[in-house]
MIMI-216335 format. One record per residue (C-alpha): x, y, z; residue number from 1; residue in three letters. Coordinates in pm, 1 decimal. Layout:
<recs>
REC         X         Y         Z  num  residuo
REC         X         Y         Z  NUM      ala
...
</recs>
This chain:
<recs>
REC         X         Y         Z  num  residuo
REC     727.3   -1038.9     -78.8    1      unk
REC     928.3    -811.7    -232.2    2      unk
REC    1173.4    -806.8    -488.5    3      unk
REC    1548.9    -555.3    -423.5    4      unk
REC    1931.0    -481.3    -534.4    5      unk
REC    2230.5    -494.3    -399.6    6      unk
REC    2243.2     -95.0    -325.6    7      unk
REC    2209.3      29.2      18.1    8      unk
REC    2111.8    -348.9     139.3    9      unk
REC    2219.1    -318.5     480.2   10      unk
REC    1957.2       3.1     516.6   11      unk
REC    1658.0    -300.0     467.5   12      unk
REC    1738.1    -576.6     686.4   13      unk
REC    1485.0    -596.1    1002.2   14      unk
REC    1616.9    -539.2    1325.3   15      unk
REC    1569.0    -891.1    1354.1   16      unk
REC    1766.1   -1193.3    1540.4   17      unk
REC    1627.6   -1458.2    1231.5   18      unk
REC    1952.0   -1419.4    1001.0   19      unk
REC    1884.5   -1397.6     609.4   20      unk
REC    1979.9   -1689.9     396.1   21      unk
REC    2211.6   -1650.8     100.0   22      unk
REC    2295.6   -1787.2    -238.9   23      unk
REC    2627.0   -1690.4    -426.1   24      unk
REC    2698.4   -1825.3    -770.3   25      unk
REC    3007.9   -1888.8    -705.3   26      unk
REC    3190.7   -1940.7   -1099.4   27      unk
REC    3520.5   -1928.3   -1209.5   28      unk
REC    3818.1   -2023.3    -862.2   29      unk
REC    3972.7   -1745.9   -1047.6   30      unk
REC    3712.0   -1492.2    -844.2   31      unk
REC    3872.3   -1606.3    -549.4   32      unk
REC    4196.5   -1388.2    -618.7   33      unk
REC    4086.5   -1154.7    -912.3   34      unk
REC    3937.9    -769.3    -896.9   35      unk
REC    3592.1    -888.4   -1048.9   36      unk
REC    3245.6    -738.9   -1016.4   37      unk
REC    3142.2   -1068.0    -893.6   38      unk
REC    3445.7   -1057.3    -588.3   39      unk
REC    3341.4    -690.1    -492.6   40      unk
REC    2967.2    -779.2    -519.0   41      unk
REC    3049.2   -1035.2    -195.4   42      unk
REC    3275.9    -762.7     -27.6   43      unk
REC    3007.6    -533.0     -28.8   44      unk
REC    2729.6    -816.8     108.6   45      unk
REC    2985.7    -924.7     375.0   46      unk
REC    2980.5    -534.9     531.8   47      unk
REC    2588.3    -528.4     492.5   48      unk
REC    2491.8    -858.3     629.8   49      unk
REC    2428.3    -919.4     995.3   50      unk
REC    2729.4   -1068.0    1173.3   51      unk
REC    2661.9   -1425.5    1245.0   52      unk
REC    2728.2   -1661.4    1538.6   53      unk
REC    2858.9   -1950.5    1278.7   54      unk
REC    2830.5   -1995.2     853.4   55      unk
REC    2645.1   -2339.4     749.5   56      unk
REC    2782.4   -2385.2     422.9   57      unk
REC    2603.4   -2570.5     120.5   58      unk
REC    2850.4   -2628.0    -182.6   59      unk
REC    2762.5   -2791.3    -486.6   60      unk
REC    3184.2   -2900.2    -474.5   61      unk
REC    3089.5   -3211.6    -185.2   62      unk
REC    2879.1   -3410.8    -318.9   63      unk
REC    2759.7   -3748.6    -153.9   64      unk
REC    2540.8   -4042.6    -263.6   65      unk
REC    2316.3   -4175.5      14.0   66      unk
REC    2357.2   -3955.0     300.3   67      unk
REC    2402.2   -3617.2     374.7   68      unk
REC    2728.2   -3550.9     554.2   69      unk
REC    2833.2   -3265.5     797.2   70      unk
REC    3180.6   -3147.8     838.3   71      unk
REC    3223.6   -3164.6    1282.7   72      unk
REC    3568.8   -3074.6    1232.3   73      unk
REC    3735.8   -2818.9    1482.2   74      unk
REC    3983.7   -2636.8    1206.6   75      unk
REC    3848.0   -2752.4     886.0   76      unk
REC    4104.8   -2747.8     596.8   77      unk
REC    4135.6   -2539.7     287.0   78      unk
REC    4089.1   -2770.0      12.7   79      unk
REC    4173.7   -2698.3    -346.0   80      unk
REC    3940.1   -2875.3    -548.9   81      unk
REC    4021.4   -2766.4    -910.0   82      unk
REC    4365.9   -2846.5   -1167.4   83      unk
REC    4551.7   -2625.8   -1394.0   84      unk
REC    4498.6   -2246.8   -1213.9   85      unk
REC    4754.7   -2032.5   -1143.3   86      unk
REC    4978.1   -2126.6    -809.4   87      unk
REC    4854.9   -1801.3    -642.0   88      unk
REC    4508.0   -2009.2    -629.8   89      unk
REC    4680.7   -2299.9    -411.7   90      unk
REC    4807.6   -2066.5    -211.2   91      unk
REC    4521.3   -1964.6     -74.3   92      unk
REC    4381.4   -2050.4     298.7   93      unk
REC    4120.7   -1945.0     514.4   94      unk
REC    4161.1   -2071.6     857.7   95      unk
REC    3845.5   -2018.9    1014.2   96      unk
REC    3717.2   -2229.6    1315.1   97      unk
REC    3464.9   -2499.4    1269.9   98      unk
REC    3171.5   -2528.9    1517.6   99      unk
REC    3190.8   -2916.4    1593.5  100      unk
REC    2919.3   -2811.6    1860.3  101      unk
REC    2646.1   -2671.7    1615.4  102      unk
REC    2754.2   -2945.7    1348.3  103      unk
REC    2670.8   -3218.1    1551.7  104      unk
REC    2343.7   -3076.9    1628.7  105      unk
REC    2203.7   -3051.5    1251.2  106      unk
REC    2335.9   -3441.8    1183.9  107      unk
REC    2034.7   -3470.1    1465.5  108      unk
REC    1860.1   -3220.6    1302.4  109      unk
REC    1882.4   -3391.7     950.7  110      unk
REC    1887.0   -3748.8    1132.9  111      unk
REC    1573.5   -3862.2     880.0  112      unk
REC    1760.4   -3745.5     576.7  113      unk
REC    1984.3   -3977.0     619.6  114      unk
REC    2261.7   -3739.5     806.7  115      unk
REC    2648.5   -3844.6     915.2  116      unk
REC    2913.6   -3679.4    1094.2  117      unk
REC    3237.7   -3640.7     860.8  118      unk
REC    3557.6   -3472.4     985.2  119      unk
REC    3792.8   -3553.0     684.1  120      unk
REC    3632.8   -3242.3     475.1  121      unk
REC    3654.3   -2928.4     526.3  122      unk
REC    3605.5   -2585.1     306.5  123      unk
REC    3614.6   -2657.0     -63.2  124      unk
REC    3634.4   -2357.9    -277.0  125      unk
REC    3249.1   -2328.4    -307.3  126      unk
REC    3322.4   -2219.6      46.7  127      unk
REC    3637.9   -2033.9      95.0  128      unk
REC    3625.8   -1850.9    -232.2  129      unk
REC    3332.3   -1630.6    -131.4  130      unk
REC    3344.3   -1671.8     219.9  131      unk
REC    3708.6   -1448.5     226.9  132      unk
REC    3541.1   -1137.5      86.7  133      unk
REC    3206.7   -1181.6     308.2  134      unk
REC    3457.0   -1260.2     622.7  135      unk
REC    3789.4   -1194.0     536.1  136      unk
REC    3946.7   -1208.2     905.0  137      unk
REC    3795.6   -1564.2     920.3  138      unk
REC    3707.6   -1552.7    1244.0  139      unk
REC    3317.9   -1650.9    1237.8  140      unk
REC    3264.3   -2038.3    1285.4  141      unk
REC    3195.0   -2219.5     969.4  142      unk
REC    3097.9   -2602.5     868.8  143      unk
REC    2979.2   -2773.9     538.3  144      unk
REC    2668.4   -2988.7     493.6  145      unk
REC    2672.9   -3223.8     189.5  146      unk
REC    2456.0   -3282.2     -82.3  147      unk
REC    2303.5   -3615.2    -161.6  148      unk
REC    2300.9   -3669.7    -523.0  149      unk
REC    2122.4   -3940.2    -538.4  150      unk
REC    1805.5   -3756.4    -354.3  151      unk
REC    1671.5   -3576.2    -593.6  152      unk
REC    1510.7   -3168.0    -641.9  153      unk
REC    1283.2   -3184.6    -446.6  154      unk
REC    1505.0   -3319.0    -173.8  155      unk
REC    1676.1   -3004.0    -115.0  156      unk
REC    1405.6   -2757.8     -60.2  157      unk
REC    1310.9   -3046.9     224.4  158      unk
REC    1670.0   -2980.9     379.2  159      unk
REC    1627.2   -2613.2     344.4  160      unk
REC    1358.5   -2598.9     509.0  161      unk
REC    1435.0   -2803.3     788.9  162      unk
REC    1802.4   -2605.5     839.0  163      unk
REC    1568.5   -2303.9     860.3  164      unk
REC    1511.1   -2314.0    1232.1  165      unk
REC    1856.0   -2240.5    1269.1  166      unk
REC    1825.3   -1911.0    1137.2  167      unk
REC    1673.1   -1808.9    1461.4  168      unk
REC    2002.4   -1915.0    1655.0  169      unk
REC    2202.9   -1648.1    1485.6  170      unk
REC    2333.3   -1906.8    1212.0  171      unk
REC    2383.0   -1775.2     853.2  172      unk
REC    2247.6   -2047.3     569.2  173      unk
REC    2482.7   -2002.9     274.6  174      unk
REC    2444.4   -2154.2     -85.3  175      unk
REC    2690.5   -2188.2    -293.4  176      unk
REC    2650.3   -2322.2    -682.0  177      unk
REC    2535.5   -2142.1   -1018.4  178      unk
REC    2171.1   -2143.4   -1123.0  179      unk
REC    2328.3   -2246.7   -1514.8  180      unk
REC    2640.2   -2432.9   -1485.0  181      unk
REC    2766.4   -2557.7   -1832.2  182      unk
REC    3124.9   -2610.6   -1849.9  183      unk
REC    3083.7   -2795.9   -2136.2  184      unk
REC    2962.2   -2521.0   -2369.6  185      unk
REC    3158.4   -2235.8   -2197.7  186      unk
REC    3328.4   -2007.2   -2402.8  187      unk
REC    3559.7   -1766.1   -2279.0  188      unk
REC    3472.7   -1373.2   -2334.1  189      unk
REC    3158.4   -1511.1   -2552.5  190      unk
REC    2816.7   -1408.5   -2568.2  191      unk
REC    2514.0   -1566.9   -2323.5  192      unk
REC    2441.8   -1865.4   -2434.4  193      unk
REC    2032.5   -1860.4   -2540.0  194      unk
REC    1989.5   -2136.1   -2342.2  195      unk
REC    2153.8   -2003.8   -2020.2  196      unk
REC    1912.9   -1679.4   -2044.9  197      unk
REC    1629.8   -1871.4   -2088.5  198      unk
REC    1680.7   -2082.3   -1796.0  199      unk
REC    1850.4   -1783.8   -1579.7  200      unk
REC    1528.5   -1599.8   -1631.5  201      unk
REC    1305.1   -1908.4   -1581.0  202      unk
REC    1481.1   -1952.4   -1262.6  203      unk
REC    1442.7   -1564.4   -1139.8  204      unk
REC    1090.7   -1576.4   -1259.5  205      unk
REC     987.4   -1896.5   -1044.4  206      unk
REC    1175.5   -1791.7    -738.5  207      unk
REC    1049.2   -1427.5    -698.9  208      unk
REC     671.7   -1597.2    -764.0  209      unk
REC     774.6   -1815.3    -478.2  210      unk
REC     696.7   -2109.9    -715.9  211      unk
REC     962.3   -2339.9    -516.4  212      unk
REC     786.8   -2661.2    -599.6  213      unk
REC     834.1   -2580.1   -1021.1  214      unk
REC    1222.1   -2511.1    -981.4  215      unk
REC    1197.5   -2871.3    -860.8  216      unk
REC    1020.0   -3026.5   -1091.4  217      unk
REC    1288.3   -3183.6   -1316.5  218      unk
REC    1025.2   -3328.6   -1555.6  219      unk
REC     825.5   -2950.6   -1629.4  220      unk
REC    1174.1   -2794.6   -1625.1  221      unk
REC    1187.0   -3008.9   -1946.8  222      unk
REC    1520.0   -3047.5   -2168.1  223      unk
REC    1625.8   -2664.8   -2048.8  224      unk
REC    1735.3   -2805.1   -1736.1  225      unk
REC    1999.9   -3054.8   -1920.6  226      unk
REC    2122.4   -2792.8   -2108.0  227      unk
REC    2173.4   -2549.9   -1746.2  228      unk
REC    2279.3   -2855.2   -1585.1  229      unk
REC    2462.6   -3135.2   -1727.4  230      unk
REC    2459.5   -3230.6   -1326.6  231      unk
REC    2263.7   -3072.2   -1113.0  232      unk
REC    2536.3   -3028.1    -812.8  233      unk
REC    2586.9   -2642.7    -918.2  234      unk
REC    2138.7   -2629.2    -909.5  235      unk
REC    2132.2   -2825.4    -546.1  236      unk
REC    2255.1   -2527.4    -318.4  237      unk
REC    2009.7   -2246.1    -453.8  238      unk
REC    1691.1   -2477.2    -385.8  239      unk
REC    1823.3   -2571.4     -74.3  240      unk
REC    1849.0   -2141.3      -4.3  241      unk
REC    1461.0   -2121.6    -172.4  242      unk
REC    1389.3   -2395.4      76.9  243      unk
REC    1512.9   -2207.8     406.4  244      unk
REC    1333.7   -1907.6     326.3  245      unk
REC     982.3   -1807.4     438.8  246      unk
REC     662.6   -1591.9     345.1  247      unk
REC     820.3   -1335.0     561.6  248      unk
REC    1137.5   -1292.3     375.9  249      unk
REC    1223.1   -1049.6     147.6  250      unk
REC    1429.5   -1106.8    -176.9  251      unk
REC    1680.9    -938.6    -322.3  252      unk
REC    1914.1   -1042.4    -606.9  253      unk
REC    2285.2    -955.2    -720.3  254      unk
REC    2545.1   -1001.8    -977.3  255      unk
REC    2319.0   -1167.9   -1208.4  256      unk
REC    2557.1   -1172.8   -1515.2  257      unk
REC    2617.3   -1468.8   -1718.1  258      unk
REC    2932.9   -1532.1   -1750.1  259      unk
REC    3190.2   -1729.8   -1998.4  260      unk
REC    2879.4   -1797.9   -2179.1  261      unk
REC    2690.8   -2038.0   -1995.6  262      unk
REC    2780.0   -2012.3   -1660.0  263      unk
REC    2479.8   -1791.4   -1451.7  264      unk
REC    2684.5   -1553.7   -1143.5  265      unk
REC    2300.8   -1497.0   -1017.9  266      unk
REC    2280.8   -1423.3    -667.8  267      unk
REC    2007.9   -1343.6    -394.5  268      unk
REC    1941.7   -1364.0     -42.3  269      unk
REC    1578.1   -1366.9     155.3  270      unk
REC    1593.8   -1131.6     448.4  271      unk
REC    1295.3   -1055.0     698.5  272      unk
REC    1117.8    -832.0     639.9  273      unk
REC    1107.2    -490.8     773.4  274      unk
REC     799.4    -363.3     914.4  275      unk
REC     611.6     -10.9     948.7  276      unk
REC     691.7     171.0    1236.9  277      unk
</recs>
């Protein structure tokens, strides 16, 4: 496997039906409407990627306890999941179509993980926040699958890799989340946090080795993991990415900042890989 940037991206992916899988750290709702590096990083990946026949969308912003859930809604909603932002923020939509279809197929799919239909939903910001700069004419089918919080790490890489046959039907597996999400010790404009390095790099360092089974391993990950994640929800989405990739997959990584202090932007996608002609 190999390890790329951002640059010239769309130059490596395979001529290839299998789609790549994505993780975005998604931060601040604020990237949503600002000029960030973060917001042009996702312009430029939505004009390199493949163009997808729907989006299967992992947030860490729905979380469930029990069961997975999947969003079969035909128009699901914009929801604004987050308090005191500017109104610009709530004014936000992105109407793109569901695919009650598809959806209904992976509650099959994911029937021994516990798996529901759900049409009350919709497209947190997780979702719609990245997904307007990747597709901004909303017009590619999307649907959320939950995340089961009471499941555990390993959990996660199972449902990754059991979404992954749907990358062969033209269906785009995006993450959404942080790999170090600590709102409590954020600090506007301040310095990365040691602790948010260490685990950042811990985290880059596992998942270019293709050490999946270590990033889930709550008890090695040891006390740094607490300190990343006070709750895992923002940690769920990138194993579940790790998960749905395979030996034939390459990796490449992007905007991996840290931001307000202790808040990772790291991003990367597995793509197949090209081949000698």
């Amino acid at each position: 496997m190999q390890t790329h940037s951002l640059a010239s991206l769309a130059d490596r992916f395979a001529p290839s039906a299998r789609m790549p899988v994505v993780f975005l750290g998604h931060g601040s709702p604020m990237n949503a409407i600002e000029d960030t590096a973060f917001s042009r990083a996702w312009k430029t990946l939505g004009q390199s990627l493949p163009r997808p026949e729907a989006i299967l969308v992992v947030s860490a912003h729905w979380m469930t306890r029990g069961t997975t859930l999947v969003d079969v809604s035909a128009m699901p909603r914009t929801i604004h999941d987050f308090y005191g932002f500017p109104e610009a923020l709530y004014a936000e939509r992105y109407p793109a179509p569901g695919q009650p279809q598809l959806a209904a197929e992976v509650v099959t799919l994911l029937k021994s993980h516990r798996a529901q239909e759900d049409d009350r939903w919709g497209l947190d910001h997780g979702a719609w926040a990245v997904l307007k700069f990747l597709y901004p004419d909303a017009d590619v089918p999307v649907f959320q699958v939950s995340i089961d919080m009471e499941a555990g790490l390993a959990h996660q890489l199972e449902i990754g890799r059991t979404l992954s046959v749907l990358r062969d039907r033209g269906v785009l597996i995006l993450g959404s989340g942080n790999v170090v999400h600590n709102l409590r010790a954020m600090r506007p404009g301040g310095a990365p946090l040691d602790f948010a390095e260490a685990f950042d790099g811990l985290f880059a360092d596992r998942l270019t080795q293709r050490d999946f089974a270590a990033l889930a391993d709550a008890p090695g990950l040891g006390p740094l993991l607490s300190e990343a994640h006070p709750t895992v929800d923002h940690y769920l989405p990138a194993l579940t990415i790790a998960g749905a990739s395979d030996s034939n997959d390459d990796l490449t990584y992007m905007t991996d900042a840290i931001d307000l202090g202790s808040v990772s932007m790291r991003s990367f996608l597995f793509h197949p890989r090209q081949t000698a002609a």
